[in-house]
C-alpha positions in Angstrom: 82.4 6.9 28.5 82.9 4.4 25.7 85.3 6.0 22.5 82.9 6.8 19.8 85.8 6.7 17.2 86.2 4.5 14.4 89.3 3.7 15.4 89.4 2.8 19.3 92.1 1.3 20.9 93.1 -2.5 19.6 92.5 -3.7 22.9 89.4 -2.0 24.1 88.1 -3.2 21.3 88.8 -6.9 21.7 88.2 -6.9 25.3 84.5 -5.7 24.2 84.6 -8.5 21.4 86.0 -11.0 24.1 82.8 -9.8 26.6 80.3 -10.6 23.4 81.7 -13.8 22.9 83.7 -15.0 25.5 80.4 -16.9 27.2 80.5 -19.8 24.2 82.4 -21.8 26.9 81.0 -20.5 29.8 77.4 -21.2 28.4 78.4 -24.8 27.8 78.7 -25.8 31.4 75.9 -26.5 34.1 73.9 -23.9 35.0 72.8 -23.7 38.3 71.9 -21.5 41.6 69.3 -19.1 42.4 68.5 -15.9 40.6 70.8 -13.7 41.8 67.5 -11.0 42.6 67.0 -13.3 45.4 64.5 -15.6 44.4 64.6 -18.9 42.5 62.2 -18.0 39.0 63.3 -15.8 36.2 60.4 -13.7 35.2 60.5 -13.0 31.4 58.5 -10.1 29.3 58.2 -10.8 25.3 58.0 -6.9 23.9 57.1 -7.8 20.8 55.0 -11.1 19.6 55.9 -12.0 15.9 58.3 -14.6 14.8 61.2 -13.0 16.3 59.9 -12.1 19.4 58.1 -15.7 19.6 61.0 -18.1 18.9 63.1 -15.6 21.0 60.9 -16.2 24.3 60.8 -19.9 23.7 65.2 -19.7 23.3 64.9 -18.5 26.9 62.8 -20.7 28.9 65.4 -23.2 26.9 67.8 -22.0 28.7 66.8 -23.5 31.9 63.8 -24.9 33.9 63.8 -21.8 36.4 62.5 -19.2 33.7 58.9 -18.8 33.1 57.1 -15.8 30.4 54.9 -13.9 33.0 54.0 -11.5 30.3 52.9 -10.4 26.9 52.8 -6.8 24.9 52.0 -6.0 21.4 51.1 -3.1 20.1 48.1 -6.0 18.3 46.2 -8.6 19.8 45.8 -10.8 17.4 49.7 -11.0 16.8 49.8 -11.4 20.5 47.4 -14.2 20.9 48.9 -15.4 17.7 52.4 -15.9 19.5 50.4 -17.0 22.6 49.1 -19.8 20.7 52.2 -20.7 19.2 54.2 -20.9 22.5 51.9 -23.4 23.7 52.4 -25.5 21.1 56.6 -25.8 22.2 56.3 -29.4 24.0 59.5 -28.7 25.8 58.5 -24.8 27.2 54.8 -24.9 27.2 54.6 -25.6 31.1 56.6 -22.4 31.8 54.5 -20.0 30.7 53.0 -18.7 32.7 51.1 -15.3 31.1 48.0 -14.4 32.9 45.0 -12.7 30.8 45.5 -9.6 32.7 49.0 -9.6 32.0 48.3 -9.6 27.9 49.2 -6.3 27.1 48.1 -3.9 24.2 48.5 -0.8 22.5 51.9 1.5 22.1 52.2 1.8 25.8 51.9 -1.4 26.3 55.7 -2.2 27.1 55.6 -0.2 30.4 52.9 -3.1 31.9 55.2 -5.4 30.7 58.6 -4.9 31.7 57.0 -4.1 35.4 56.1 -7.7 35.8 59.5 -9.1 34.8 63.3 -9.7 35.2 64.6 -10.1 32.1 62.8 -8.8 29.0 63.0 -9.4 25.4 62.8 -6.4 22.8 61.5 -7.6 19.4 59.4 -4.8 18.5 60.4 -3.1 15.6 63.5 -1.3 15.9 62.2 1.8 15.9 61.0 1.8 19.2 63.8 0.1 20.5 65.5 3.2 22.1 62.4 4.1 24.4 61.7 0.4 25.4 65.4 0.3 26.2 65.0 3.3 28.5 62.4 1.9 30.0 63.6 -1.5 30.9 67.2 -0.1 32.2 65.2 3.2 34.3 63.5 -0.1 35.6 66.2 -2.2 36.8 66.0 -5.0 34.4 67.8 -7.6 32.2 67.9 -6.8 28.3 68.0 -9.3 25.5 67.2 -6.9 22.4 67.0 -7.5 18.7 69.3 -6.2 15.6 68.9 -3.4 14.7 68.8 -1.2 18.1 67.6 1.7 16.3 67.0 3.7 12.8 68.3 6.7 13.6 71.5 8.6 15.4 69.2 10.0 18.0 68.3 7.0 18.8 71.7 5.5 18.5 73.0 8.1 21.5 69.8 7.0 23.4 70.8 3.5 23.1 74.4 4.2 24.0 73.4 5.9 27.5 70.8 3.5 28.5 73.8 0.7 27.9 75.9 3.2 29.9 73.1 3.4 32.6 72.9 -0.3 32.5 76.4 -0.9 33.1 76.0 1.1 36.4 73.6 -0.9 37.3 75.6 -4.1 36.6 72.5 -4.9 34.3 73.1 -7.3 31.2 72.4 -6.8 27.5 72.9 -8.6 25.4 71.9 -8.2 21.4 70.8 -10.3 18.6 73.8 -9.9 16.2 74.0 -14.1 16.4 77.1 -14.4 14.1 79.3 -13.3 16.4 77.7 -16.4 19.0 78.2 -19.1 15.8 81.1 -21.9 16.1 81.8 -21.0 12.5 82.3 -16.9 12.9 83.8 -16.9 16.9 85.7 -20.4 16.7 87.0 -20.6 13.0 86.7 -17.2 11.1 88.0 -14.6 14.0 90.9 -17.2 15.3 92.1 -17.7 11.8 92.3 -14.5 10.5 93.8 -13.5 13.8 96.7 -15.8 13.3 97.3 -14.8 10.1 96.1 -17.2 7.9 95.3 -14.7 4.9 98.0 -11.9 6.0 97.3 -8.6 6.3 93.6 -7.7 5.3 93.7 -5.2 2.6 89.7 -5.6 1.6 86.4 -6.6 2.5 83.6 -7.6 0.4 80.0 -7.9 2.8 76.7 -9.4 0.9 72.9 -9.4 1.6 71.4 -10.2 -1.9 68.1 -11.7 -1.9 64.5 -12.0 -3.4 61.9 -9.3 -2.8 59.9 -9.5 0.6 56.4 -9.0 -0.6 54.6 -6.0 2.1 50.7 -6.6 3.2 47.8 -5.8 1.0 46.3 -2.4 2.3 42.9 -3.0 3.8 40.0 -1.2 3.0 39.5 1.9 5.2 42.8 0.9 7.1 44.2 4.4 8.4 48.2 4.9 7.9 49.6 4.4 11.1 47.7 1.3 11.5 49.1 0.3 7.3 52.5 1.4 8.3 52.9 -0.4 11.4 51.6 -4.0 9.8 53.5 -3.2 6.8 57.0 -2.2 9.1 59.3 -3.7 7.1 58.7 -1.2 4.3 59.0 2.0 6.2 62.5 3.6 7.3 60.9 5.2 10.3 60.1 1.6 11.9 62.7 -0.9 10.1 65.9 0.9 9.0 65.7 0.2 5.2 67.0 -3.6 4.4 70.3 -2.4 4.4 70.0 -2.2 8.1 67.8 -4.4 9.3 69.5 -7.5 7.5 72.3 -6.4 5.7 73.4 -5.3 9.5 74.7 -8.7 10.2 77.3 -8.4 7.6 78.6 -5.2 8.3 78.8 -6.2 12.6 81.3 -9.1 11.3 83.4 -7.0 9.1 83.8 -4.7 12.0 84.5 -7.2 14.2 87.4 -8.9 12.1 88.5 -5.0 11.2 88.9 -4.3 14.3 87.3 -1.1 13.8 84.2 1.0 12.4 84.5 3.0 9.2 85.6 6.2 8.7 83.6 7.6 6.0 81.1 5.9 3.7 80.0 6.6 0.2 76.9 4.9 -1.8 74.1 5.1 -4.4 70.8 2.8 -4.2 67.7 3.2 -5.1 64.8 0.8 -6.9 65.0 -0.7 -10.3 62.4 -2.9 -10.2 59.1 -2.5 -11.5 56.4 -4.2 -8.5 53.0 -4.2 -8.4 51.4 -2.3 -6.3 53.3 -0.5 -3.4 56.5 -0.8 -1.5 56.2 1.6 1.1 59.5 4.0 1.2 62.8 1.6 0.8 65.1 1.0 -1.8 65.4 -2.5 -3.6 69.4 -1.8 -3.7 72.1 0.0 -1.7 75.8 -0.3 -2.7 78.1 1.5 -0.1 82.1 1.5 -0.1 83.1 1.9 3.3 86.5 3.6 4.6 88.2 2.1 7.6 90.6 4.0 9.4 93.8 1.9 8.2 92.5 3.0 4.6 91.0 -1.0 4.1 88.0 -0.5 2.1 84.6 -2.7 2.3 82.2 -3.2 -0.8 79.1 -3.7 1.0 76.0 -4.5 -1.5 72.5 -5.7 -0.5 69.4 -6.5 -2.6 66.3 -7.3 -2.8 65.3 -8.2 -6.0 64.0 -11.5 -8.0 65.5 -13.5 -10.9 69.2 -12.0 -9.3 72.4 -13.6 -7.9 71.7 -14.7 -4.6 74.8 -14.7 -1.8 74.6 -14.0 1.8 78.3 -13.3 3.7 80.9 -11.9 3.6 84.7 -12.3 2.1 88.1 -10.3 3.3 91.4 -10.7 1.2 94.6 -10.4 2.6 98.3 -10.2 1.6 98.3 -14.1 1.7 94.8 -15.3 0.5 91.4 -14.8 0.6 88.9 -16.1 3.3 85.3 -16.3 2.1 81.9 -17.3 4.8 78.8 -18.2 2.7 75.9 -19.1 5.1 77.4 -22.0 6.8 80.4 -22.9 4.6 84.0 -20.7 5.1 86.9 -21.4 2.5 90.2 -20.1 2.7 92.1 -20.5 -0.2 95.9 -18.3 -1.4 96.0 -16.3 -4.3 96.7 -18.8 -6.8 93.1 -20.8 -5.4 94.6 -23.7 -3.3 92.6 -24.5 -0.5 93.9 -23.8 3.4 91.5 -24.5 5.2 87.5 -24.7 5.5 84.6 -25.5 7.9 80.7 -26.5 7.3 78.6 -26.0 9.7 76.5 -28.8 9.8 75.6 -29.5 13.8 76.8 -26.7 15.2 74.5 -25.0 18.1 72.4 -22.1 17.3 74.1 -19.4 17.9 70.6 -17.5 18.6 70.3 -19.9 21.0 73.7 -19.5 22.4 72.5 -15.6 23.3 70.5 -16.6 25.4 72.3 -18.8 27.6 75.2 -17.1 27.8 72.5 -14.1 28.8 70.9 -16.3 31.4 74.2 -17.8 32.5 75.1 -14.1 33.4 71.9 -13.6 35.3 72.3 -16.2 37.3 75.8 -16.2 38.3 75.6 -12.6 39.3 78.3 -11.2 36.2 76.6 -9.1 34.0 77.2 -9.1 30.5 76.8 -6.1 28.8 79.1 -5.6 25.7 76.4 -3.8 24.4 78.0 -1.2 22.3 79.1 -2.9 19.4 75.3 -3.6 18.6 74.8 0.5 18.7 78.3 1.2 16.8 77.7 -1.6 13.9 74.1 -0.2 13.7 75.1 3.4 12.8 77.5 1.9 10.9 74.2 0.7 8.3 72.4 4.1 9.4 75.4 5.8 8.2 75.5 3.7 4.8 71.9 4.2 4.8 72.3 7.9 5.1 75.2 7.5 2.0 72.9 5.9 -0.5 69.6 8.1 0.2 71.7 11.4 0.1 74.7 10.5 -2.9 76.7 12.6 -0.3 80.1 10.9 1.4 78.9 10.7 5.3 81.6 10.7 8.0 81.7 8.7 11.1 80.8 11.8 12.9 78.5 13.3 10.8 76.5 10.0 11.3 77.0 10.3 15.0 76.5 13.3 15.5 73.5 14.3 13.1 70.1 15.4 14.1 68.3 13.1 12.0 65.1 11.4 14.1 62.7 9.4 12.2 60.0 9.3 14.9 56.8 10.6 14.7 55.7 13.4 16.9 53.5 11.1 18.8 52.8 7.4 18.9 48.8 6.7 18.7 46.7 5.2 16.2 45.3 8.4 15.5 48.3 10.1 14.5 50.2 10.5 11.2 53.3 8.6 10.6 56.8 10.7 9.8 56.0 10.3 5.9 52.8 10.2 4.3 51.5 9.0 0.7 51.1 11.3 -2.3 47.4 11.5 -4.2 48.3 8.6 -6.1 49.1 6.7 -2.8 52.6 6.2 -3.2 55.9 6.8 -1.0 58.0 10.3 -1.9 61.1 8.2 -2.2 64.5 10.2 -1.1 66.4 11.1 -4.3 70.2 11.3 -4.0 71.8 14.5 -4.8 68.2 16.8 -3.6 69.6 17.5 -0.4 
């Protein structure tokens, strides 16, 4: 049973970390042999058919000539036929897909059809449903390439954590979409350096997700709410995670990594400052959490979404001998009194999204599985629990966030059905208020 601390042992840890990663020169090499299930096609399932989902099926087939998309589910059509159309037009994958009309599956049990049909399939729904398409893949014997964030609650965290356990018994692979850990810049230059010492001991962290705002859909005449909430996902808690999870995620996953640890305790405020027209479903525009690691190293952690601010994505750790700072694809390391040590720009590096999924399909076909899975659940909470910080103005634990009861699902999934949180009479979102319990 994996260690749910926030301090696990040094070595577990990079062992795990090693398993994430440790396919960059693996999945450099030829690929070749038969699909270790016997036969000589990969059958892929896209769960999931927007722009994630999409460009995620097309990153497989890239990985080799052998896999072919045999099926489609969305919980709409028209994003389905949408990504249908949009795969055809990839010169290099168009003649592996292979996605017969009957196999074009819709509506919120659409999954089950899916993952049927295939070996491998990809989870790009929202992450709200990630835990129960997780389940279902792994009860079902198959290969997992999931999204960030792999869920938006801690029940569905411990559902997550089980299927990657049942997964593991099955010598099933997983592998998630937290792509900085796959980059040259993060796995080859940033972890290697700070490793060796370059900046000393590491006595903060400083993690940034500040952009613009992301506009939601118009609300359509007559539209009921689940159908609103669902187009508009982003904007709701119960299907996204807030921002601070579903981007700001990628942040906090690297300043575990180089910690060598998750956080103790975290403590936070947020809210939203800006006045925007019309409605923004139930998030915050801003969430500022200090994080506690178990060797008393804090992290400011800040994310935004708000325009006419200062814009910076990444992250920055300062040690006893300098500071190391990763801004998109540039890292500087510089001592205290500013003189450069070293740097890197990534410039023509490979995509590290696409390096997920060879070093996933490598896996598959060699037999090995890969399934390092955990850190994607532990660096999830890890936002939930910051999440949880700022909504609440209360300091949450490690194992309050673990352990809590919290389950943002609603009672039923159906078109019919009323999402977790409704609108007020003057159709807005009751926003959580820090400090009301």
């Amino acid at each position: 049973m994996p260690d749910f601390s926030p301090n696990m042992n040094r070595r577990h840890f990079v062992k795990r970390s090693a398993l994430a990663t440790g396919g960059l020169m693996a999945a450099s090499l030829p690929l070749a042999g038969a699909y270790a299930g016997g036969h000589d096609t990969i059958r892929l399932a896209l769960i999931g058919c927007g722009g994630r989902g999409t460009k995620a099926a097309v990153q497989a087939m890239a990985t080799g000539r052998d896999v072919q998309l045999v099926a489609m589910a969305d919980a709409y059509r028209d994003r389905l036929d949408e990504s249908y159309r949009n795969l055809l037009l990839q010169e290099d994958t168009k003649d592996q897909i292979a996605v017969l009309e009957d196999h074009k599956f819709v509506g919120f049990d659409a999954y089950r059809d899916a993952i049927a049909l295939a070996d491998v399939v990809i989870l790009a729904t929202p992450p709200g449903f990630r835990p129960l398409h997780l389940e279902a893949a792994v009860a079902a014997g198959k290969h997992v390439f999931m999204e960030k964030p792999v869920a938006v609650d801690p029940v569905g965290i411990r559902r997550v954590l089980a299927a990657i356990r049942a997964a593991r018994a099955k010598e099933l692979s997983i592998v998630v979409g937290l792509q900085r850990r796959y980059s040259v810049m993060y796995a080859q230059e940033t972890l290697p350096r700070i490793r060796e010492g370059i900046i000393g001991d590491i006595v903060a962290a400083y993690a940034y997700w500040n952009i613009g705002f992301i506009r939601p859909p118009e609300r359509k005449p007559g539209q009921s709410e689940m159908d609103y909430q669902m187009r508009a996902w982003y904007q709701f808690p119960w299907l996204s995670g807030d921002h601070i999870e579903d981007t700001h995620i990628h942040n906090l996953d690297i300043v575990n990594w180089v910690l060598d640890a998750y956080p103790a305790k975290a403590r936070g405020m947020g809210g939203r400052s800006a006045p925007y027209e019309g409605h923004y479903g139930l998030l915050y525009d801003h969430h500022f959490v200090e994080y506690e690691y178990p060797n008393g190293v804090l992290l400011s952690s800040q994310c935004r979404q708000t325009n006419g601010c200062w814009f910076r994505l990444g992250e920055s750790f300062v040690g006893t001998k300098g500071r190391l700072n990763v801004d998109l694809k540039r890292l500087m390391v510089t001592d205290h009194q500013g003189n450069k040590l070293a740097g890197y720009r990534d410039r023509e590096d490979r995509d590290p999204q696409q390096l997920e999924h060879d070093i996933l399909f490598d896996a598959i076909r060699k037999g090995q599985p890969n399934n390092a899975a955990e850190f994607g659940a532990y660096s999830t909470l890890t936002a939930i629990m910051g999440r949880m910080a700022s909504y609440s103005g209360q300091e949450i634990t490690w194992d309050q966030a673990l352990n809590s009861d919290l389950d943002l699902s609603p009672t039923r999934y159906a078109w019919d059905a009323d999402p977790p949180v409704l609108p007020g009479p003057d159709g807005r979102y009751p926003l959580p208020i820090p400090g009301m319990g």
